[in-house]
LOFI-344852 format. One line per field, with one value per residue (C-alpha): residue number from 1; residue in three letters; x, y, z. Coordinates in nm, 2 decimals. Each point is the difference from the previous one (the first is absolute). Example, Ala and Ser with C-alpha at 12.3 -4.5 7.8 and 13.67 -1.06 7.14 Angstrom:
2
i <- [1/2]
aa <- [Ala/Ser]
x <- [1.23/0.14]
y <- [-0.45/0.34]
z <- [0.78/-0.07]
//
This chain:
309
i <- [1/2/3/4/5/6/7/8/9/10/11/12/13/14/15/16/17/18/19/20/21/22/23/24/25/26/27/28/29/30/31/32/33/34/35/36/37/38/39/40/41/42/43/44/45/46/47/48/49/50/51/52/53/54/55/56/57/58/59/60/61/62/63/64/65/66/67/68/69/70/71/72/73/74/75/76/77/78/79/80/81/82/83/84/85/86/87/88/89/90/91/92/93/94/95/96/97/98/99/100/101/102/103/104/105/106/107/108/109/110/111/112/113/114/115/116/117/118/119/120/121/122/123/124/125/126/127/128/129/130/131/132/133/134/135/136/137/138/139/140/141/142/143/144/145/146/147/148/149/150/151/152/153/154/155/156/157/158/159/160/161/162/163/164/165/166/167/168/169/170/171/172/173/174/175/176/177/178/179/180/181/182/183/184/185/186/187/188/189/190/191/192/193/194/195/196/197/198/199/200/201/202/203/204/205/206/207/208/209/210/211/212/213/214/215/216/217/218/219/220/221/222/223/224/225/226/227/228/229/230/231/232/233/234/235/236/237/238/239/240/241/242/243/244/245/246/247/248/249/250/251/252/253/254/255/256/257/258/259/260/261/262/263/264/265/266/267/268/269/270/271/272/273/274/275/276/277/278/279/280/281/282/283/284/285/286/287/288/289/290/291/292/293/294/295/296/297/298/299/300/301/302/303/304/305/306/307/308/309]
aa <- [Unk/Unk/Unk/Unk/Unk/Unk/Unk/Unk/Unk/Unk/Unk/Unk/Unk/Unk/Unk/Unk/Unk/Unk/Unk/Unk/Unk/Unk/Unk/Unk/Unk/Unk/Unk/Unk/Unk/Unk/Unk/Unk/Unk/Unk/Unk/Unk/Unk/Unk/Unk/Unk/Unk/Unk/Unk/Unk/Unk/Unk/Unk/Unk/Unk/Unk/Unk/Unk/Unk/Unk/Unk/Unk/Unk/Unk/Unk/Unk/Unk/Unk/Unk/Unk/Unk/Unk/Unk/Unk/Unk/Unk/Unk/Unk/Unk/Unk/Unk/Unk/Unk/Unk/Unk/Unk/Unk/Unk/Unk/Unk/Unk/Unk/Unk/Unk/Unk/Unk/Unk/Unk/Unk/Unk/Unk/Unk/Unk/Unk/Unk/Unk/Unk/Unk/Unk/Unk/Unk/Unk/Unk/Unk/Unk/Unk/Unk/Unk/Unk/Unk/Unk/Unk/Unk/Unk/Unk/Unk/Unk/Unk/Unk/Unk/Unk/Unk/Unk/Unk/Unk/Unk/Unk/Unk/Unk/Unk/Unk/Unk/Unk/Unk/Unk/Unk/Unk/Unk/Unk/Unk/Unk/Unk/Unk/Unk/Unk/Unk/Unk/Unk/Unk/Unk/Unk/Unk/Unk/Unk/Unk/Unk/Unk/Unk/Unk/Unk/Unk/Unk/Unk/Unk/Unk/Unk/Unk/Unk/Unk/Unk/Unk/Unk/Unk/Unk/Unk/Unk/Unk/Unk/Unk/Unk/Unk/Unk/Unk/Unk/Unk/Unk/Unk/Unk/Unk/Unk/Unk/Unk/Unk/Unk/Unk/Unk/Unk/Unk/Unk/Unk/Unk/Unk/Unk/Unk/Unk/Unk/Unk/Unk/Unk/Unk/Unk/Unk/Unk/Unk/Unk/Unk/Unk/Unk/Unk/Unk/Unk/Unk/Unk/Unk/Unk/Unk/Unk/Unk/Unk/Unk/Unk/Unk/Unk/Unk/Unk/Unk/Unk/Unk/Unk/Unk/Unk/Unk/Unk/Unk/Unk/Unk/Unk/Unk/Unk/Unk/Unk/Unk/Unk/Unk/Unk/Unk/Unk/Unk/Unk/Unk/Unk/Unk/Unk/Unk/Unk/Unk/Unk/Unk/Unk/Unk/Unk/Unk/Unk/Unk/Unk/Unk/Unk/Unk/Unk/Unk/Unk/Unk/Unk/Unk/Unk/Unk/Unk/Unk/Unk/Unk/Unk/Unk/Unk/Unk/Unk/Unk/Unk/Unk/Unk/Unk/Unk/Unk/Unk/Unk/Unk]
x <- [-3.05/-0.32/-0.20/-0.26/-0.31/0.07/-0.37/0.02/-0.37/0.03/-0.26/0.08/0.19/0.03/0.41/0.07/0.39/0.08/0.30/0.24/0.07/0.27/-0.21/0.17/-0.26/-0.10/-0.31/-0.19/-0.34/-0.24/-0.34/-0.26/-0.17/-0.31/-0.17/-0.26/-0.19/-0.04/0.14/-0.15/0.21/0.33/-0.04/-0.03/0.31/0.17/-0.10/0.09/0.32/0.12/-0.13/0.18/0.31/-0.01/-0.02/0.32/0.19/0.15/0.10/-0.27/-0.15/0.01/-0.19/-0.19/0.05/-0.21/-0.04/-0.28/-0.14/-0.21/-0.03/0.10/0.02/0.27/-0.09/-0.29/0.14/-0.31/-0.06/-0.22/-0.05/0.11/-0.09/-0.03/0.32/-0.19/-0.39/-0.17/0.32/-0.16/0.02/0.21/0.13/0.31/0.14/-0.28/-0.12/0.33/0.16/-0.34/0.04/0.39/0.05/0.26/0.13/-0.10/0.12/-0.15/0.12/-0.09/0.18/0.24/0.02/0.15/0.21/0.20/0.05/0.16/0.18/0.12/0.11/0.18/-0.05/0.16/-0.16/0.27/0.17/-0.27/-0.18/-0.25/-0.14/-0.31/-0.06/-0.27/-0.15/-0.04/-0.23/-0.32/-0.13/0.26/0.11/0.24/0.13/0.22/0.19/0.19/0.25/-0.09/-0.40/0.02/-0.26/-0.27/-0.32/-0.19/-0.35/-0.19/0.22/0.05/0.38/0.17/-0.30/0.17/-0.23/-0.27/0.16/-0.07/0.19/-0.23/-0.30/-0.35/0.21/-0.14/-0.31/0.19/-0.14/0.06/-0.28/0.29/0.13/0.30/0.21/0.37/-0.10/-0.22/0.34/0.31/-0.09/0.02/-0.37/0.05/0.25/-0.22/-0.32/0.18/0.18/-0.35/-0.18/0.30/-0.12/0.25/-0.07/0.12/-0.08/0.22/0.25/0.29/-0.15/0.03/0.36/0.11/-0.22/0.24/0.30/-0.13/-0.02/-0.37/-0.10/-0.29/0.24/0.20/-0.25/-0.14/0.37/0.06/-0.33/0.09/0.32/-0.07/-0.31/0.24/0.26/-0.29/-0.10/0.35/0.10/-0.37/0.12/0.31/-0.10/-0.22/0.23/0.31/0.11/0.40/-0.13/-0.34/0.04/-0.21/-0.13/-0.28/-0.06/0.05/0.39/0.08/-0.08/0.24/0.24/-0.26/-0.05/0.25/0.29/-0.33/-0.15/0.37/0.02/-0.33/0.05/0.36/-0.18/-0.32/-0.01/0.14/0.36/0.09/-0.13/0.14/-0.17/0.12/-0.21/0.13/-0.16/-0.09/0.24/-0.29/-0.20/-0.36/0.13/0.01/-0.35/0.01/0.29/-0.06/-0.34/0.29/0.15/-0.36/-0.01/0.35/-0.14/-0.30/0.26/0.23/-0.29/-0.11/0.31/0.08/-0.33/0.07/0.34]
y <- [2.21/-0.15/0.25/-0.09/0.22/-0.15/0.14/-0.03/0.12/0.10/0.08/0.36/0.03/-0.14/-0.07/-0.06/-0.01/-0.12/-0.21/-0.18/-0.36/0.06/0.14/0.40/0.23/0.21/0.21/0.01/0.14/-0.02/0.13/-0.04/-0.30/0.16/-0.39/0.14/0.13/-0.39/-0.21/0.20/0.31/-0.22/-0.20/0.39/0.13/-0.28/0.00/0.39/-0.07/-0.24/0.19/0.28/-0.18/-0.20/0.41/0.09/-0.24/-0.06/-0.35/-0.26/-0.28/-0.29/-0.11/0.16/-0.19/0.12/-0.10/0.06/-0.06/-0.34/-0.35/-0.02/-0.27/0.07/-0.29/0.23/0.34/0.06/0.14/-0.25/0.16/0.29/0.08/0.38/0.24/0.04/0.03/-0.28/-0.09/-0.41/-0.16/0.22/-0.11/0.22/-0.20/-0.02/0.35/0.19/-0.25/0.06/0.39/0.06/-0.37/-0.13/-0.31/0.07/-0.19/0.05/-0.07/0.05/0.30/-0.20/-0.25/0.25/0.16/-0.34/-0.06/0.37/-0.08/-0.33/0.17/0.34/-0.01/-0.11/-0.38/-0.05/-0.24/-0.22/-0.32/0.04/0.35/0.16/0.36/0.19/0.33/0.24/0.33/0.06/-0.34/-0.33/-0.26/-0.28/-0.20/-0.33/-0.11/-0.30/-0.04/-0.31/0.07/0.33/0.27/-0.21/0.06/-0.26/-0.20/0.29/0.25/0.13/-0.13/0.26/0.20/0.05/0.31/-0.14/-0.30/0.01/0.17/0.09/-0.26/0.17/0.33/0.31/-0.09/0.00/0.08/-0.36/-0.14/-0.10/0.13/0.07/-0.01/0.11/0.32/0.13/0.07/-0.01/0.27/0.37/0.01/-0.22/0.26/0.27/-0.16/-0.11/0.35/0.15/-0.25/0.12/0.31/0.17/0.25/-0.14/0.06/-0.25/-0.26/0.27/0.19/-0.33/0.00/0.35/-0.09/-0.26/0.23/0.30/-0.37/0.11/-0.34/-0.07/-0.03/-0.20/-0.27/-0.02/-0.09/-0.24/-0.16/0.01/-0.14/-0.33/-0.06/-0.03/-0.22/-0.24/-0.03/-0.05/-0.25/-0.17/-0.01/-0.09/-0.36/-0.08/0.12/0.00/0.28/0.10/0.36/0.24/0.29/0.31/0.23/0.23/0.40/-0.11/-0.10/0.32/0.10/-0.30/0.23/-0.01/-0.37/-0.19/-0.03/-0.11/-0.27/-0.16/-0.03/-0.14/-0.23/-0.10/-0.04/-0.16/-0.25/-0.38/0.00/-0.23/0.22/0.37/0.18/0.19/0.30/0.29/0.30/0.01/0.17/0.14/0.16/0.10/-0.10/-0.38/-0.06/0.19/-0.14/-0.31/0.01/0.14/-0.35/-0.18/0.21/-0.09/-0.37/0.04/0.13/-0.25/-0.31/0.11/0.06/-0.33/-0.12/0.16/-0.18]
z <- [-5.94/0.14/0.21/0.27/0.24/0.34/0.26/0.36/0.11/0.36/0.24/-0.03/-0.34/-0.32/-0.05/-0.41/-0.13/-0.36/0.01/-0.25/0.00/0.24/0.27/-0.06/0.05/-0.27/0.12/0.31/0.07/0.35/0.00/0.28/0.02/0.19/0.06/0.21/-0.28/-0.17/-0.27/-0.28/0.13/-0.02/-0.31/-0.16/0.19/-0.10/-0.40/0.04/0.15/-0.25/-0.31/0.11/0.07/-0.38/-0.12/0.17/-0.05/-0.31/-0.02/-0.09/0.36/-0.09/0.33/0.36/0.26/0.32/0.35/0.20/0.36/0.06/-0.13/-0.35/-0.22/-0.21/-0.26/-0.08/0.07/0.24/0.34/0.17/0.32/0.21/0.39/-0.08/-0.03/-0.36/-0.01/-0.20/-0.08/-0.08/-0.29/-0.23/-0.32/-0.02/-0.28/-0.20/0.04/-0.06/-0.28/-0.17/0.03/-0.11/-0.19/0.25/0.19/0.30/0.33/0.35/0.33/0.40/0.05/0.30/-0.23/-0.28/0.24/0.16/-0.35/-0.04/0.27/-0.15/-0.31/0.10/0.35/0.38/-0.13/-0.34/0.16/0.21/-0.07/0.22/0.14/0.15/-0.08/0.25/-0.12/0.27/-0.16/0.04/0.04/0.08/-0.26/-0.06/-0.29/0.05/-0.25/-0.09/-0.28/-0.11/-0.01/0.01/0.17/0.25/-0.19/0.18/-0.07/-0.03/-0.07/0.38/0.06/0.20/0.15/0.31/0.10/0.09/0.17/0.38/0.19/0.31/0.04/0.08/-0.10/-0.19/-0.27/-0.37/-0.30/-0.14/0.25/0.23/0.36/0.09/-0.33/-0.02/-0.24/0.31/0.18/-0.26/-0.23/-0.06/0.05/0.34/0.11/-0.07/0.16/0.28/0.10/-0.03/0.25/0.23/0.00/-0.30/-0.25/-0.39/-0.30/-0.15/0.09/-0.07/0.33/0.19/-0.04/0.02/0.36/0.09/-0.15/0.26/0.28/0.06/0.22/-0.19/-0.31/0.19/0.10/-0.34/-0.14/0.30/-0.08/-0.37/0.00/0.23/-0.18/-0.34/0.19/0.10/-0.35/-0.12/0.25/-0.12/-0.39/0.11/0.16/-0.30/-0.33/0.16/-0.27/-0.05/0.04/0.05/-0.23/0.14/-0.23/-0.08/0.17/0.32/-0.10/0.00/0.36/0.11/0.19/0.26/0.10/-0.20/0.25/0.26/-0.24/-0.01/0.34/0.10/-0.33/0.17/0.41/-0.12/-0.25/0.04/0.10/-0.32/-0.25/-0.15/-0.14/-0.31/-0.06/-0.26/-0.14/-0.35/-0.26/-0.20/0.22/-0.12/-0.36/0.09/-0.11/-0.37/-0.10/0.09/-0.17/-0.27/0.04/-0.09/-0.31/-0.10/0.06/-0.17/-0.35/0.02/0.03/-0.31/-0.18/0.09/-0.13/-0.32/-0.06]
//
């Protein structure tokens, strides 16, 4: 039995299950991911985390696999740029830096990327060709993949940064230089921000929604805002991939009791009259992105078993 560490870093935690080669889950650990306080602070939460995870358990890894926010190239297992959710988080050699400390393969990933290819694997996306996968959490992602080429890396590693497309021109300042990016309103943050420039008291994104759940009108607007911005984007990725399905996943997935039944019908009144739109909610939850950074690992084992024979 081959056995795999599958890390999903988040902007908020730090998601790590060890897996077999079949995808069953044998142990799950999330710690904090606290990215405010700089690379340096995550690179040792992550070495802690995975040190204390080769203590417990019992069998040997034979591989990490790890996704992570920003542009990565995966050739080189290295984050090549990131607009912020981590602090300095430019120019990291993940692979490098952690294969050198616990003498491992180690394969790393965008962290939508990893999670369409979760999806793909155990997911709502087992049976597709061609799929998009949008992360709604903290910040906004999206990975499009295609069974023939697979995931979209593009030229410079960007493919599938759908957050900071633009969504309204000349809208809010970004951190990425830009205005108006799709992150700025389709995100837990964006639902936090947005709720407080109405005038609302939050804490968190969880306040927003029991808000909406209690129909305070502030609430209401920011879901109503919320909800057609992610149709127009939809509608958008729709004309230009033309996927079988959109798979949405990350925290936000969770809360979809509150706008889902509204996305499908603005989907259904608003976009172009010869096209459906197939959107599903992903089967793994906030586990999509570790275990399909699990799936790179199991990829990374059986290349160089191959390589062997």
């Amino acid at each position: 039995m081959i056995h795999v560490l599958g890390i999903d870093i988040g902007g908020t935690k730090i998601s790590a299950v060890v897996t077999d080669q079949n995808g069953t889950k044998k142990l799950h650990r999330m710690v904090s991911t606290k990215g405010y306080l700089g690379k340096d602070h995550v690179l040792k939460t992550l070495k802690v985390l995975i040190q204390e995870i080769k203590n417990e358990f019992s069998a040997e890894i034979k591989a990490i696999g790890v996704g992570t926010p920003g542009y990565v190239d995966a050739r080189l297992g290295k984050v090549i740029y990131s607009c912020g959710i981590i602090k300095d988080w430019v120019e990291v050699a993940l692979a490098q830096e952690l294969g050198q400390l616990f003498q491992l393969p180690i394969a790393v990933e965008n962290d939508a990327n990893a999670a369409a290819i979760g999806e793909g694997w155990l997911g709502a996306a087992q049976d597709m060709d061609q799929y998009m996968v949008i992360t709604l959490g903290t910040s906004l992602g999206g990975a499009y993949v295609n069974g023939s080429g697979g995931v979209l890396h593009g030229y410079g590693w960007c493919g599938g940064e759908i957050g900071h497309s633009i969504l309204y021109p000349n809208g809010k300042e970004c951190r990425c230089g830009q205005r108006g990016c799709a992150e700025l309103y389709l995100s837990g943050t964006a639902i936090v921000n947005r709720f407080r420039e109405l005038g609302g008291i939050s804490a968190n994104c969880e306040d927003v929604f029991r808000a909406m759940e209690q129909k305070d009108a502030k609430a209401l607007v920011v879901r109503e805002e919320f909800v057609d911005d992610l149709a127009v984007l939809l509608i958008s990725l729709q004309n230009i991939l033309d996927p079988q399905a959109f798979i949405i996943s990350g925290g936000l997935i969770h809360t979809k009791k509150h706008w889902w039944d509204n996305l499908q019908q603005l989907l259904s009144s608003k976009s172009n009259s010869g096209v459906n739109i197939n959107v599903l909610p992903a089967q793994l939850l906030n586990l999509a992105g570790s275990l399909g950074a699990a799936r790179i690992a199991l990829n990374l084992v059986e290349h160089n078993h191959e390589s062997l024979s």
